[in-house]
N, C-alpha and C positions, 0 to 999 in steps of 0.2 A: 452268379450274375443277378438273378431273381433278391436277392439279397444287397447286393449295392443297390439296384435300382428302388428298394424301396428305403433305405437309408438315404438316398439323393431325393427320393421325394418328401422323406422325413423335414428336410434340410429346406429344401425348397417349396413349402405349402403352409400356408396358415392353419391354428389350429386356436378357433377364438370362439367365445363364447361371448354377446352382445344382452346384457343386462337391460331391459326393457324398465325402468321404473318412473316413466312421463311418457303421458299419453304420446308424444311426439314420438314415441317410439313406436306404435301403430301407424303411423305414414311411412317411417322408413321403412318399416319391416312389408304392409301391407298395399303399400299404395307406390313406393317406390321401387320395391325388389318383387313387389308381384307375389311376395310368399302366403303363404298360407297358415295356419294356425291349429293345435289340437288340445283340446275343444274346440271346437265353433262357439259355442256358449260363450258371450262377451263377459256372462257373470261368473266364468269359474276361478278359482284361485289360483292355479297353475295351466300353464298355456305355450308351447311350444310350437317352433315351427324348423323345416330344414329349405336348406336351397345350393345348389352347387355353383360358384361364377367363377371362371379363370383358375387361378393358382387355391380358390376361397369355395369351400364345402360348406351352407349353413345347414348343421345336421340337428334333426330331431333327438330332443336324448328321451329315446324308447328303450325298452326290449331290446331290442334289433341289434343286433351285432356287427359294427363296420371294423374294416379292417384295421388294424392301427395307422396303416402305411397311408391311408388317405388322407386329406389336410380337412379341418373339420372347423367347423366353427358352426354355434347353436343361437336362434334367436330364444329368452327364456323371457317371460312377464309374467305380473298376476301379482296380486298380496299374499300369497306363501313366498317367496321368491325374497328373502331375506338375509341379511347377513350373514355366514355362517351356520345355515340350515338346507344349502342346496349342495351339488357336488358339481367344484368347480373341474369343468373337462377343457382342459387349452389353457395353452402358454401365453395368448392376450385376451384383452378384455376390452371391449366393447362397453363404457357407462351411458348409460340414455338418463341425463338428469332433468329436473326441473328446477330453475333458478330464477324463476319470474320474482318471487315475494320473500322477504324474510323465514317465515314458517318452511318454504321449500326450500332453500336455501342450509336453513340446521340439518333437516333429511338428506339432502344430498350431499352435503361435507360427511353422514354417518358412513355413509357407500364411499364415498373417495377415501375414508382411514382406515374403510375394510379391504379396499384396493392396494394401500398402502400398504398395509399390513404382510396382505397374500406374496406383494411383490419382496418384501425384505425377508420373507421367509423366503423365496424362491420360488412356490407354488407359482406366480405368473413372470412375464417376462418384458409385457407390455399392457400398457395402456391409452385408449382413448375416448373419448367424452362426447357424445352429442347432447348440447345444452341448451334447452329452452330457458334464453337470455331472457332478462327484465326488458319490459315493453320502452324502458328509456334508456337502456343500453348502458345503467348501473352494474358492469359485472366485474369488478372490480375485486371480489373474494376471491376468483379462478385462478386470476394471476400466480397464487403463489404455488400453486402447486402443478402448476405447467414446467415440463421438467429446461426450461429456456431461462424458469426463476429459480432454477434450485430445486425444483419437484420432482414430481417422475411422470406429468401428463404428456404423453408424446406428440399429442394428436389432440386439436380441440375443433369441433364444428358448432358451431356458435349460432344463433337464429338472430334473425334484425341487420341494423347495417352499423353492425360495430367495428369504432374506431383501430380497434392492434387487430382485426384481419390484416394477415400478412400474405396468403398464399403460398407459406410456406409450414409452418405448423399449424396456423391457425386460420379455420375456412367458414366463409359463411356457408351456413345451412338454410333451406326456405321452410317458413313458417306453417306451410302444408294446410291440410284439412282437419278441419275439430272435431279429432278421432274420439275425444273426450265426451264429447256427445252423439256417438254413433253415427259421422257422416261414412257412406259406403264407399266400396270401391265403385267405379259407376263404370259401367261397361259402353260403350256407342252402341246405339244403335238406327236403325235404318229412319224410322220416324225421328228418333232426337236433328236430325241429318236433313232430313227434307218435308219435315211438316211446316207449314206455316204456324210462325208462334201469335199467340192472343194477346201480346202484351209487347210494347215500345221498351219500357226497361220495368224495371223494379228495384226497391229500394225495403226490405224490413230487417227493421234492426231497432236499437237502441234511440231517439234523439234526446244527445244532453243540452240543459242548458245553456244560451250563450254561446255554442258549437256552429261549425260549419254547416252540421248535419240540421241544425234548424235554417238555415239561407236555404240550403237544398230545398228542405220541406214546403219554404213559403214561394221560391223560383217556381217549382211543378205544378204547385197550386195556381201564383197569377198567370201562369200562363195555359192552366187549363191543362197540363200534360199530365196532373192525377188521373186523369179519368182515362189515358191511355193506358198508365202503367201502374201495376202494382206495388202500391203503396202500403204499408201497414208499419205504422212507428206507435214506439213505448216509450213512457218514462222512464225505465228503470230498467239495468241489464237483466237480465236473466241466466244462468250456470248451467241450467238444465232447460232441455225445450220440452212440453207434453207432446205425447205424438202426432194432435192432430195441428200445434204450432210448427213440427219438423215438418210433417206433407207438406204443409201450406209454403213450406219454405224453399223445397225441392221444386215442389209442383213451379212455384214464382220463378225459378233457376229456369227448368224447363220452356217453360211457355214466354219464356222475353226475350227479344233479341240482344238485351244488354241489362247487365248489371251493374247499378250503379255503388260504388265503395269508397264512402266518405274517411277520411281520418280517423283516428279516435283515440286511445293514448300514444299507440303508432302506426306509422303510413301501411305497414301492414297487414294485412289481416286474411283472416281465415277465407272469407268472403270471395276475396280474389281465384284461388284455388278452387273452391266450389263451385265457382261460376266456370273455368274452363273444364271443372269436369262434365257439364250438362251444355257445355259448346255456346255459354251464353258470356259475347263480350263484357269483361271489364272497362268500364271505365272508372279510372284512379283519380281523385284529387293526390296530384303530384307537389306534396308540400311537406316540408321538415316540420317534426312535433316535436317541442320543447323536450330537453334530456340531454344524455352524450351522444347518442349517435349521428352516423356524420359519414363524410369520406373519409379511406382509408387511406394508408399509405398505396394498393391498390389500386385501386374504384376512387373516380370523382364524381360521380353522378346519383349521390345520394338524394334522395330517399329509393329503395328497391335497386340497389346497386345491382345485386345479384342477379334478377327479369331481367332489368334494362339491358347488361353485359349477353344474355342468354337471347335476347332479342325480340323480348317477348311482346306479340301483334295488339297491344291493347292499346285504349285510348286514356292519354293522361291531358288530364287538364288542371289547372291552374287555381282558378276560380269557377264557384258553379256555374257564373250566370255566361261563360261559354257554355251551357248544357243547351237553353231552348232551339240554338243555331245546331249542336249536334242532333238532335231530336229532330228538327224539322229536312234535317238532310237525309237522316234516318228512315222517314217516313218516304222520300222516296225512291228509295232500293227496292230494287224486286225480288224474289224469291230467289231466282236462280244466283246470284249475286250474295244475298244472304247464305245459302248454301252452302256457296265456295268458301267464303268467309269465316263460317262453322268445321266446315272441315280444316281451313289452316291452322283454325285457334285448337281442334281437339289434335291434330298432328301435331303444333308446336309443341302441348301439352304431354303430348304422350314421350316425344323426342328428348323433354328438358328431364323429363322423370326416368329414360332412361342414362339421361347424361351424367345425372346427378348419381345415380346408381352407380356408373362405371366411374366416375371420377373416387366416388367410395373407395370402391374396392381397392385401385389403383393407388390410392393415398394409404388404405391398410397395406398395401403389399412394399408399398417401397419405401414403407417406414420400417416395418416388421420384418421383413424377410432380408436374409445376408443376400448384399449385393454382387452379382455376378462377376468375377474378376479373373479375365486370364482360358 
């Protein structure tokens, strides 16, 4: 008896191990499944984490000895975490790439031929991709190894609002928090919720030339609503922030009742996500940036198909110079109103990261696992 039952759960359980190599792979693992990591040390070379959901075990590969019969799947990252120098445990595979640029692009086809490899040898059984798309929704190399073109990708979750989501193998992903430069998990709490904040909105980041983000600039200024809200613009991006530019960045999160998030090579951005972690409104310029991306067969409501569908409470506007009539409407809400307000945006927040989670798993399982029949 003891014996079927764990041959049926053999049959019936994931047993994946989820390849971390783009930071994108620290939001899923840490910001949307809520898992955990070992080391803590952001700087160590190998880095592990476990989590159990539904029919889906993410187990740490420790010491520790789990049963066989349990269904297992490990989140693994870090630069030891290489081709052919780890031990693969599970019959799918989880790839977390980056496909933003050229350069990242050679790297992650080297992990998709090591995938390839593992599967025709038999060591895996399946695969799926989370891919941080090119910010103009260039991703046109994936295609052929999607197992739809003659590959073996079973499974692709794509970042941006690209064109072949289909909702059926291929799903948008959100572009989350720029784990890449140590934004936190951010927990609620009691003051973020009911303090009165110091600041109208804020706005630091990048202004390029010729950009929206300079109308923005010059809108705040004649109207005098610099001196409301925190403002700090650069010429030039930056990859890395020093620590006392990331406070000053969080700190701006915290203390404004809105964030404001101009365009830039695309409508989305990290920005967004930061801001409902510190319960500070979005407001989006809700405008297409030159590229492929678009509606899909899906989604007509691009740009942010995937928020919009999820129904996310923010404020999209068009053009900036609707902002000064936002701002002056702004200014008269009262606290308790702002409150409520805060708490919808970090509920919606919390809701869409667990939806996103369960839609995961649900998409690993009823791709991967024999379907129940009889």
């Amino acid at each position: 008896m003891i014996k079927y039952a764990r041959s049926h759960l053999e049959q019936t359980s994931l047993r994946v191990q989820i390849w971390g190599k783009a930071a994108i792979g620290l939001y899923l693992w840490q910001h949307i499944f809520g898992g955990h990591l070992e080391p803590a040390d952001m700087t160590s070379q190998w880095r592990e984490g476990s989590q159990k959901a539904g029919k889906t075990y993410f187990r740490k590969m420790l010491q520790s000895r789990v049963p066989n019969f349990l269904p297992l799947i490990c989140f693994l990252t870090g630069p030891s975490v290489v081709p052919g120098y780890f031990s693969v445990e599970g019959e799918h595979v989880v790839l977390v790439l980056n496909g933003r640029e050229p350069a990242k692009i050679v790297y992650a086809t080297q992990w998709l031929h090591y995938a390839r490899t593992l599967m025709e040898t038999r060591k895996i059984q399946h695969v799926a991709v989370v891919l941080l798309g090119n910010e103009q929704c260039n991703n046109t190399w994936i295609q052929p190894y999607l197992k739809r073109n003659g590959g073996f990708v079973n499974l692709l979750f794509v970042t941006y609002d690209c064109a072949f989501v289909n909702e059926e193998d291929i799903f948008q992903w959100p572009l989350g928090v720029a784990t890449y430069r140590s934004f936190p998990v951010v927990e609620p709490s009691w003051s973020m919720l009911h303090d009165p904040r110091s600041y109208l909105c804020n706005f630091l980041g990048t202004v390029y030339k010729n950009s929206s983000r300079e109308t923005l600039i010059k809108i705040l200024k004649q109207d005098g609503f610099d001196k409301l809200c925190w403002i700090a613009a650069r010429d030039q991006w930056q990859p890395q922030e020093t620590n006392e530019s990331f406070k000053n960045y969080q700190d701006a999160l915290l203390q404004s009742d809105l964030t404001l998030c101009p365009v830039g090579i695309n409508t989305e951005c990290y920005r967004i996500y930061e801001a409902c972690s510190y319960g500070s409104l979005p407001v989006i310029e809700d405008v297409m940036t030159p590229g492929d991306c678009g509606n899909s067969s899906m989604y007509h409501s691009a740009p942010l198909q995937l928020l919009k569908t999820m129904g996310a409470p923010f404020i999209f506007i068009k053009n900036w110079k609707e902002l000064p009539a936002i701002l002056e409407k702004e200014k008269k809400i009262s606290l308790q109103e702002k409150i409520q307000r805060r708490k919808r945006l970090l509920e919606w927040y919390r809701n869409f990261k667990a939806w996103m989670r369960q839609k995961f798993i649900n998409t690993l399982e009823n791709s991967f696992l024999p379907s129940d029949k009889g």
